[in-house]
C-alpha positions as CSV (number, residue, x, y, z in Angstrom):
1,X,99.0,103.7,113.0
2,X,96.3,104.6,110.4
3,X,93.9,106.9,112.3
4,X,92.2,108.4,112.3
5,X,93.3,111.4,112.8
6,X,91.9,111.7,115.4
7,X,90.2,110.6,111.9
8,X,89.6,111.4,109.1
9,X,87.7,108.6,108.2
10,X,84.0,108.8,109.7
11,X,82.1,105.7,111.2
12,X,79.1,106.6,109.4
13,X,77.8,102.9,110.0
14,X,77.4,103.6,113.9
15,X,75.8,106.8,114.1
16,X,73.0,106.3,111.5
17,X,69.9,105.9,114.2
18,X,71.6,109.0,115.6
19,X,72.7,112.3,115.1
20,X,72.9,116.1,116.0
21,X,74.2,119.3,114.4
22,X,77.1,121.1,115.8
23,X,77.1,124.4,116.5
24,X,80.9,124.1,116.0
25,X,80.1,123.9,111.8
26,X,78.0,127.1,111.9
27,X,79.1,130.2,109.5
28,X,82.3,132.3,110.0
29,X,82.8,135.3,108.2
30,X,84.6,137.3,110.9
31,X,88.2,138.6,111.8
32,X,87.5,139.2,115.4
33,X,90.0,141.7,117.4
34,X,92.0,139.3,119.8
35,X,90.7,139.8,123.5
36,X,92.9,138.5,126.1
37,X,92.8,134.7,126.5
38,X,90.3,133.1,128.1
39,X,91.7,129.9,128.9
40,X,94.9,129.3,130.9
41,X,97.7,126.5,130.2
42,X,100.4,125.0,128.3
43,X,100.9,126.5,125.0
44,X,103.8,124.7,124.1
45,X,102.2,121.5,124.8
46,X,98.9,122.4,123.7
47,X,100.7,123.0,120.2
48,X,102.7,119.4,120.3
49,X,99.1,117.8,121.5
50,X,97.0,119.7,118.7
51,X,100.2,118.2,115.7
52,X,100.0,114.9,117.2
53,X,96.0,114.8,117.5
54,X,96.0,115.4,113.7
55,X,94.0,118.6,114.1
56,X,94.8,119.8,110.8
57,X,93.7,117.1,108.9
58,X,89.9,118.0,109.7
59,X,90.5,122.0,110.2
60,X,93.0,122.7,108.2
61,X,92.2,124.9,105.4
62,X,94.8,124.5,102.7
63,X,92.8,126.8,100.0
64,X,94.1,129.4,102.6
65,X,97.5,128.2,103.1
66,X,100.3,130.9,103.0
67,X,104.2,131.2,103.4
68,X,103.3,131.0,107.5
69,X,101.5,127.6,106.8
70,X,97.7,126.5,106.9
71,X,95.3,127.5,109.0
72,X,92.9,125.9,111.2
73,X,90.2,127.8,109.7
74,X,88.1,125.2,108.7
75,X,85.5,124.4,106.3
76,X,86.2,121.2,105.1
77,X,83.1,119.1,104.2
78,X,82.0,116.0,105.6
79,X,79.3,113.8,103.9
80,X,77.8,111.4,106.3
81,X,75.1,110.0,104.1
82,X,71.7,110.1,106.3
83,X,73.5,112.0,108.7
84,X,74.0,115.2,106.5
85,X,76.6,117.3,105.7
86,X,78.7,119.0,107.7
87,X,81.7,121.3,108.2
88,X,84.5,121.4,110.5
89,X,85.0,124.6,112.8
90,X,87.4,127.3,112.5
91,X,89.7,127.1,115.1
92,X,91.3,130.3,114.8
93,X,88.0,132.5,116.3
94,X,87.9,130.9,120.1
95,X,89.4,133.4,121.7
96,X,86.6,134.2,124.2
97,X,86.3,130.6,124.9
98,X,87.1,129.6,128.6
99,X,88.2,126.5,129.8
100,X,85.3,124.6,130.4
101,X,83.8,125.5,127.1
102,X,87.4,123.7,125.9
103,X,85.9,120.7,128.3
104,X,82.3,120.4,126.8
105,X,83.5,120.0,123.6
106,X,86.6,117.8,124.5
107,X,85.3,115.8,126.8
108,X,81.4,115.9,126.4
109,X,80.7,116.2,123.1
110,X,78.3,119.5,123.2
111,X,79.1,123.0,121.7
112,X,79.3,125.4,124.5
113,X,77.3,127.7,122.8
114,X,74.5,126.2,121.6
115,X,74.2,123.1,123.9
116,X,73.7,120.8,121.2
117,X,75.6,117.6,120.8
118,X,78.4,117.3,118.0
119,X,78.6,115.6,114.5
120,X,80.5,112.5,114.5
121,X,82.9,113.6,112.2
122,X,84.0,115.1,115.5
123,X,86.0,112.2,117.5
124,X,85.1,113.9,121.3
125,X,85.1,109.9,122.3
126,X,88.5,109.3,122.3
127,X,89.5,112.9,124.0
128,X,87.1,112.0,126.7
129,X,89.8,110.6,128.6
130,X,92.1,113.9,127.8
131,X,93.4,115.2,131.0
132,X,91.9,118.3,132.2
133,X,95.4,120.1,131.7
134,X,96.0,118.8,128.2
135,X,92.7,120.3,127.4
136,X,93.3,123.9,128.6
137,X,97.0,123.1,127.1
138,X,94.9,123.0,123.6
139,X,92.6,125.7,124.4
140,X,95.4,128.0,125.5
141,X,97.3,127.3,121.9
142,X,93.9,128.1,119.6
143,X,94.1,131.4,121.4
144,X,97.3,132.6,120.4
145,X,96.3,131.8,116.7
146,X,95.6,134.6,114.6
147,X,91.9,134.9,113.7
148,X,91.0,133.8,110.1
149,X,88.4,135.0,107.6
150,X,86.4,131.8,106.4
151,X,83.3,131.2,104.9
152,X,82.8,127.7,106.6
153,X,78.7,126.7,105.0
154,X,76.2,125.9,107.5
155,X,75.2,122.4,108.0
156,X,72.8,120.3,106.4
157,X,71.1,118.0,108.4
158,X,69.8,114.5,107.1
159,X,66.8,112.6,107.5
160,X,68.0,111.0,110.8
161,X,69.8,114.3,111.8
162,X,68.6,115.3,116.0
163,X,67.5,112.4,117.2
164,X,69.1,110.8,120.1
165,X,72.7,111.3,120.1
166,X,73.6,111.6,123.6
167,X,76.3,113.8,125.1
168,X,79.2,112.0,127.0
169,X,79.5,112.7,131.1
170,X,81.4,115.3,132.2
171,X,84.4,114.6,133.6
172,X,87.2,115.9,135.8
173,X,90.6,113.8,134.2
174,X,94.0,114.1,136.5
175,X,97.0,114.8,134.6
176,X,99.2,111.3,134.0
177,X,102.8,111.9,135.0
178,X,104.9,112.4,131.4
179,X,106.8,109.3,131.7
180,X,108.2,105.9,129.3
181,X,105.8,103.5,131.7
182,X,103.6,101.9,129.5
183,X,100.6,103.5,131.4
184,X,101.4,106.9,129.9
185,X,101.4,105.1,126.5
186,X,97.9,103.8,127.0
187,X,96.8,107.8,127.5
188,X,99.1,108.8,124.5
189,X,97.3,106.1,122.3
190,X,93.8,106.3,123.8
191,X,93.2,110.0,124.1
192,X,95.5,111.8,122.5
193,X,96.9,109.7,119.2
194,X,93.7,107.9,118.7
195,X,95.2,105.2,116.8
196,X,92.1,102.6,117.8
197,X,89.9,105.1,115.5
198,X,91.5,103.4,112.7
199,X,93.4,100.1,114.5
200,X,90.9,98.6,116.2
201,X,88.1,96.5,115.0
202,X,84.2,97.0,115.7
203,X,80.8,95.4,115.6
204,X,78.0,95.9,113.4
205,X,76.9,98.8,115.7
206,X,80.5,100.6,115.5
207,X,81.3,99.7,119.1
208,X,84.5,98.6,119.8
209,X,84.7,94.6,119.9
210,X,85.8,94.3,124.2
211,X,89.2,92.6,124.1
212,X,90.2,93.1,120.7
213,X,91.7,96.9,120.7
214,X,94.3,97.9,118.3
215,X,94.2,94.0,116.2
216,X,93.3,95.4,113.0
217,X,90.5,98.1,111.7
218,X,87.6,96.2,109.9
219,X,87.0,99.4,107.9
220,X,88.1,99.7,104.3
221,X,90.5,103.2,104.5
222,X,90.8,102.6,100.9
223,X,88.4,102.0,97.9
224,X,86.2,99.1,96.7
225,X,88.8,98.7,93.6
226,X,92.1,98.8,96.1
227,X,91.0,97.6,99.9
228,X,92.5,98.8,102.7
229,X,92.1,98.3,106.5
230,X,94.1,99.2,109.1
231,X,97.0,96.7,110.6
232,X,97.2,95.2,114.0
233,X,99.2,96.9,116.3
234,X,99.8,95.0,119.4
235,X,103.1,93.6,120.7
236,X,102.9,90.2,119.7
237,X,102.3,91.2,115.8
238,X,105.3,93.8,116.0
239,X,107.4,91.5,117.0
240,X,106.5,88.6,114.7
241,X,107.0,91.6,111.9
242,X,110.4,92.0,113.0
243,X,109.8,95.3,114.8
244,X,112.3,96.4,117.4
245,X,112.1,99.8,119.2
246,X,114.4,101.8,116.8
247,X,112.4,100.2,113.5
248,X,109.0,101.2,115.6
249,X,110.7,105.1,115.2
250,X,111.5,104.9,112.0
251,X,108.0,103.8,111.2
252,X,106.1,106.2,113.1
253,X,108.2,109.1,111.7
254,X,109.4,108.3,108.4
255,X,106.3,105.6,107.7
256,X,108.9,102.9,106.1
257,X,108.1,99.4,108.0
258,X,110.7,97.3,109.2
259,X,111.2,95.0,105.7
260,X,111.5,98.3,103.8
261,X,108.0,99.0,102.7
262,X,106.0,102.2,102.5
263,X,103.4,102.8,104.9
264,X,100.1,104.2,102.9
265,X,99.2,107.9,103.5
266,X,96.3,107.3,105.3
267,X,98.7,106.7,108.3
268,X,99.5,110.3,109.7
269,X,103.1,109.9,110.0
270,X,104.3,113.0,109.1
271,X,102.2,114.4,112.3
272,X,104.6,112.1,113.8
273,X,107.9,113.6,113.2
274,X,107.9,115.6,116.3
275,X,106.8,113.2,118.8
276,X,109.4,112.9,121.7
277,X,111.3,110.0,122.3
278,X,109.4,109.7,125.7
279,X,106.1,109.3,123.6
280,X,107.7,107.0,121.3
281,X,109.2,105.1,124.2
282,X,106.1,105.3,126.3
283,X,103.8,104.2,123.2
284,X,106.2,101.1,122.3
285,X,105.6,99.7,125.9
286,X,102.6,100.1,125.6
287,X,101.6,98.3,123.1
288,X,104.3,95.4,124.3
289,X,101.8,94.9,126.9
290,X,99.1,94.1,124.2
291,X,98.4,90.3,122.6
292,X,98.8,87.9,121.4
293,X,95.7,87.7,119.2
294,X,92.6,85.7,120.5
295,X,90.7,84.2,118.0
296,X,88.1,86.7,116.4
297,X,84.0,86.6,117.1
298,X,81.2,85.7,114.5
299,X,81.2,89.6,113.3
300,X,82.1,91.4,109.6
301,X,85.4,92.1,110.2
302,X,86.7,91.6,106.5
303,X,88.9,88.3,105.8
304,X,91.5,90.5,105.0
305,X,92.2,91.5,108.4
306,X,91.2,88.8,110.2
307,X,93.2,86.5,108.5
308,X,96.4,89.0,109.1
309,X,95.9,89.4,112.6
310,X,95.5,85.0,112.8
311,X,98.6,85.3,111.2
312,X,100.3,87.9,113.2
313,X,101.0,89.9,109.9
314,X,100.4,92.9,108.1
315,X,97.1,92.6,105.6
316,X,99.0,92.4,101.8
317,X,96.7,94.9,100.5
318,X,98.5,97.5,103.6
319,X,101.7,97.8,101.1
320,X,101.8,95.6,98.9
321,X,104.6,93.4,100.0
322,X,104.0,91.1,103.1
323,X,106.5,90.6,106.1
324,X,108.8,87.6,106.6
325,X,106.9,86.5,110.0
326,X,103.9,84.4,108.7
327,X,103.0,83.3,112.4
328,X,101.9,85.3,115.6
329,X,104.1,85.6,118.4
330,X,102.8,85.4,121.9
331,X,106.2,86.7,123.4
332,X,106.8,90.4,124.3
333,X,109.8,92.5,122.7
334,X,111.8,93.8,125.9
335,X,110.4,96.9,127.0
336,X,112.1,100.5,126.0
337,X,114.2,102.0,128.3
């Protein structure tokens, strides 16, 4: 699942009538003495949830990596044209944070601090349905990290930087039971994973197109010279691809598809490695409950991708080499024990 990951790539396109600055990307020059921890929960979890979310791939800092790894010191630029520029946060200096500072940012999209509402490049959409416990399982982990010195630059707003980007509701999300049902799946992919950031297509407006989720991204993850978008994902294109459960593993943690070809980098894999095989089992039923394909609406969703998903097939310009199964299946793979 090319992501986003949580997502790297920004939807500049539907944020550019709106726009705020987060506190989140201010300056950080400080070691800070480690207080006791603020927020209370899983830190195990909260480690597993932060890998899986892709964390690192926005806050990691690997001019600062060392023989104990990279930090989540942050710093890395993001140039959102009109928006501005902006950096992401160092995570290693939120030790006085409690949990419902975790909250606004997770689930509201405002900097506890400031009050002010997030840059995109921050994806607080899809944790918005993050349980309560999973969040103060990721706050409780960014407290045991050690504090790291980095110079993260101050934003830079744009011309359409401040005006009406509204927060998300607060909310109070019950913790799903950990199970292989295909309704812990759906929370996997849709608030922790975040694979629609990347696999699912959207309008001209960057709002998800309603009943199309996870059948292929319409934006180009690659260049102008060598396109790529993101493939469909739901049941009835993994099967016609010759997925089974077992190949579905192999994919998510070694990114080799089923006919033998490499999955692109853009898809976080290697994040992947350590997912359990209740994830992986719960995230294969899952998306056996989704398809087959309905016909795509009058919108810019490039030919590539639609005519993949029609097809129930990998877009060529994914790998390079195209599966076997040139027709969409509307019947369901047996479901993962």
């Amino acid at each position: 699942m090319l992501r986003k990951n949580r997502f790297l790539a920004v939807l500049v396109g539907s944020f550019l009538a709106v726009a705020a600055i987060s506190a989140l990307t201010a300056t950080s020059n400080t070691v800070y003495a480690r207080p006791l921890p603020q927020t209370t929960g899983n830190v195990e979890r909260g480690k597993y949830l932060v890998r899986l979310a892709g964390c690192g791939g926005c806050h990691g800092d690997f001019k600062l990596a060392s023989d104990k790894g990279v930090p989540l010191a942050g710093g890395n630029e993001f140039n959102l044209g009109p928006l501005g520029v902006f950096y992401s946060a160092n995570l290693t200096i939120l030790q006085k944070w409690t949990a419902d500072d975790f909250k606004k940012v997770l689930h509201e999209g405002v900097d506890p601090q400031s009050g002010r509402v997030l840059a995109p490049a921050m994806p607080y959409q899809e944790y918005h349905g993050m349980s309560d416990d999973d969040v103060s399982a990721i706050g409780a982990y960014l407290q045991t990290l050690t504090p790291v010195t980095n110079d993260v630059p101050k934003a830079q707003p744009g011309p359409v930087a401040g005006f009406a980007l509204k927060k998300l509701d607060p909310v109070s999300v019950p913790m799903p039971a950990i199970d292989k049902t295909a309704g812990y799946g759906r929370y996997m992919v849709e608030n922790i994973v975040g694979c629609g950031g990347c696999h699912s297509p959207t309008n001209q407006t960057g709002a998800p197109i309603a009943g199309h989720d996870l059948q292929g991204g319409g934006r180009n993850l690659g260049t102008d010279q060598q396109p790529l978008y993101a493939s469909p994902i739901v049941g009835s294109v993994l099967n016609a691809e010759g997925y089974t459960y077992d190949s579905f593993v192999n994919a998510m943690k070694a990114g080799v598809r089923p006919w033998g070809a490499r999955i692109p980098s853009q898809m976080p894999y290697r994040n992947y490695v350590i997912m359990t095989d209740n994830d992986l089992t719960a995230i294969w039923n899952f998306l056996q409950t989704k398809g087959p394909i309905q016909a795509w609406p009058a919108t810019q969703i490039p030919p590539a991708t639609r005519a993949a998903t029609a097809a129930g097939t990998v877009a060529a310009t994914m790998s390079g080499t195209q599966s076997a199964a040139t027709q969409s299946a509307a019947t369901m793979a047996p479901t993962a024990k």
